[in-house]
ZAMARVEX-377909 format. One record per residue (C-alpha): residue number from 1; residue in one letter; x, y, z. Coordinates in steps of 0.05 Angstrom, whole numbers, padded with zeros to 5 digits, m for minus. Layout:
REM ZAMARVEX-377909
r seq=NUM type=A px=X py=Y pz=Z
...
This chain:
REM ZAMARVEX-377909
r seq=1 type=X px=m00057 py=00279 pz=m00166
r seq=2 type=X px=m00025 py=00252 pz=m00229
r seq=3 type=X px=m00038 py=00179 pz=m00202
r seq=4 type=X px=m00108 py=00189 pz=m00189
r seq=5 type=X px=m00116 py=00221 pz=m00258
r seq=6 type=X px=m00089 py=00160 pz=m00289
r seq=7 type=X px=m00145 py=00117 pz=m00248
r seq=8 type=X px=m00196 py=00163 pz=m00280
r seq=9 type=X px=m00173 py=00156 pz=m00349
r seq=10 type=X px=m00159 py=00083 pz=m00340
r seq=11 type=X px=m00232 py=00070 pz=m00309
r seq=12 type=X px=m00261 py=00118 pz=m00365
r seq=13 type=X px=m00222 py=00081 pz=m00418
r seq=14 type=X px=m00253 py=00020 pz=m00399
r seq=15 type=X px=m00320 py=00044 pz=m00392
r seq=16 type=X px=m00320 py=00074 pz=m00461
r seq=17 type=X px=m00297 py=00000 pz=m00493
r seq=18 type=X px=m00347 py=m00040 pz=m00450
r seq=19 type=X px=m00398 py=m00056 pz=m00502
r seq=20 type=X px=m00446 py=m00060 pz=m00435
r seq=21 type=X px=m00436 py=00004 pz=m00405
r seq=22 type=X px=m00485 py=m00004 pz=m00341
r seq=23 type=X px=m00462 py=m00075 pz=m00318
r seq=24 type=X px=m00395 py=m00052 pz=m00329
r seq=25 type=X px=m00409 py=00011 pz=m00286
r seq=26 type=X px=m00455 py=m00046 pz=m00228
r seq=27 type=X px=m00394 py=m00096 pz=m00227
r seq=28 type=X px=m00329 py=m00039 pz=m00220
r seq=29 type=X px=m00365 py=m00011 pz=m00163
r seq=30 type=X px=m00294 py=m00010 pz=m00122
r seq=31 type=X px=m00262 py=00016 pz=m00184
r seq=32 type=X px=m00319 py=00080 pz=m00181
r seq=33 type=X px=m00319 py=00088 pz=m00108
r seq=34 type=X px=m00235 py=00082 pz=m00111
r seq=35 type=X px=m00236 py=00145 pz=m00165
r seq=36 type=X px=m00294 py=00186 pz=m00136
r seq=37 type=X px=m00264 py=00185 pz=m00050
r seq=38 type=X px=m00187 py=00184 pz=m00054
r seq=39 type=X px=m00184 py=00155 pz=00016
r seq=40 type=X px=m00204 py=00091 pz=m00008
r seq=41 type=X px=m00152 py=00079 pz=m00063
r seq=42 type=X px=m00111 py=00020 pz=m00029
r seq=43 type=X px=m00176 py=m00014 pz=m00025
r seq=44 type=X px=m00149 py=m00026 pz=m00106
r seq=45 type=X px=m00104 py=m00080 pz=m00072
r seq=46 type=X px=m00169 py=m00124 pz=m00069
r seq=47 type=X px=m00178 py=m00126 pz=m00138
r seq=48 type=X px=m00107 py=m00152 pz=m00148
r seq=49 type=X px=m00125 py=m00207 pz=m00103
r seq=50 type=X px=m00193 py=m00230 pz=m00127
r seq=51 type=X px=m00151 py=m00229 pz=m00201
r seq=52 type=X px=m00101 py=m00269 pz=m00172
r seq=53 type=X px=m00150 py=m00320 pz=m00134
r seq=54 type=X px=m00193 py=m00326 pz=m00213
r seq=55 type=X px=m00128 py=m00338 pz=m00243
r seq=56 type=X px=m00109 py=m00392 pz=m00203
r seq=57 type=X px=m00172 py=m00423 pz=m00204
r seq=58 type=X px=m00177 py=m00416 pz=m00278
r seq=59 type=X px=m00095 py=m00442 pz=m00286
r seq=60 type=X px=m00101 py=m00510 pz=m00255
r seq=61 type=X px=m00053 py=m00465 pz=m00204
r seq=62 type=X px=m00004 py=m00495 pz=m00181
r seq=63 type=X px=00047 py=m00453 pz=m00226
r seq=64 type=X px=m00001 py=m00393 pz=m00213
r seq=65 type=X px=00017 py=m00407 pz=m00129
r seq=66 type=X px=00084 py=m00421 pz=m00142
r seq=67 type=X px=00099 py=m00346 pz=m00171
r seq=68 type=X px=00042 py=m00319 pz=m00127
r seq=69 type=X px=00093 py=m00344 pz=m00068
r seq=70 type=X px=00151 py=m00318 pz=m00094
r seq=71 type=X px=00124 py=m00247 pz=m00104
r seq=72 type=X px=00093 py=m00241 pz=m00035
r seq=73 type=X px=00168 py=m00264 pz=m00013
r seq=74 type=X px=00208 py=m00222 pz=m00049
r seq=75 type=X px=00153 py=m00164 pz=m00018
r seq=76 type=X px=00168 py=m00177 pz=00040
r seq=77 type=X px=00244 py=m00178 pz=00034
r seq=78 type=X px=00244 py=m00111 pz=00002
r seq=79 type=X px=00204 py=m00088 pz=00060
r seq=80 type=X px=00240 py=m00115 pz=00115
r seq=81 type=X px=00301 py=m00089 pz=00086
r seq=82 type=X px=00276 py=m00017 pz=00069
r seq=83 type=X px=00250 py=m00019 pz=00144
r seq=84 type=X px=00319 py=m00044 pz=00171
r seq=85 type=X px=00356 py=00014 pz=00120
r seq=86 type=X px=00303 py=00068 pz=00143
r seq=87 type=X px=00319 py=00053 pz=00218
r seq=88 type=X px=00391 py=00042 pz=00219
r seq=89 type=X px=00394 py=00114 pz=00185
r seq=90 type=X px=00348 py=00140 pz=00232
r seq=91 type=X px=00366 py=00117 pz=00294
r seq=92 type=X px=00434 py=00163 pz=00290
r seq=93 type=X px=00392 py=00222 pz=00294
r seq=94 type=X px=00370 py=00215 pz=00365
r seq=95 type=X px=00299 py=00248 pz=00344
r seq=96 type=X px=00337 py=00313 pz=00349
r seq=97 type=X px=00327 py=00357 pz=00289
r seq=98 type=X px=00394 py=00394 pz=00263
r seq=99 type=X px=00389 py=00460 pz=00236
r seq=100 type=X px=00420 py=00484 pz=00166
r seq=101 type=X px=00447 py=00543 pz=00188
């Protein structure tokens, strides 16, 4: 809940210092739809995208490709490696639940 308050209040924020408060509200569309139906929140991932597709365009890109790379990498390390640590610790347990007491 404190996440999705901090959507609102970022999205309000930005509304309030648009000096165009209607186009603002026509081209965040996702941003509305993300704060108004929790279910869609990951859709927020797109956004990240299309910012980093405009800032390559805009960057001449190859440095803006080069770190794009790295980070989708280093991503997927981390997440093949938290998936290989979740399982190994896992797999031990047999599915079998073990009581406290």
């Amino acid at each position: 809940m404190v996440i999705w308050a901090l959507f609102v209040v970022d999205y309000l924020v930005r509304l309030y210092l648009s000096p165009f408060r209607w186009p603002f509200v026509k081209t965040h569309v996702l941003d509305l739809i993300v704060i108004a139906v929790p279910f869609f929140r990951p859709f927020r991932l797109l956004r990240l995208f299309a910012i980093v597709v405009s800032t390559t365009r805009r960057a001449g890109g190859l440095v803006v490709r080069q770190v794009t790379l790295y980070v989708v990498a280093i991503t997927v390390i981390i997440t093949s490696t938290s998936a290989v640590v979740v399982y190994d610790t896992e797999k031990d347990t047999g599915g079998h639940h073990q009581d406290a007491g």
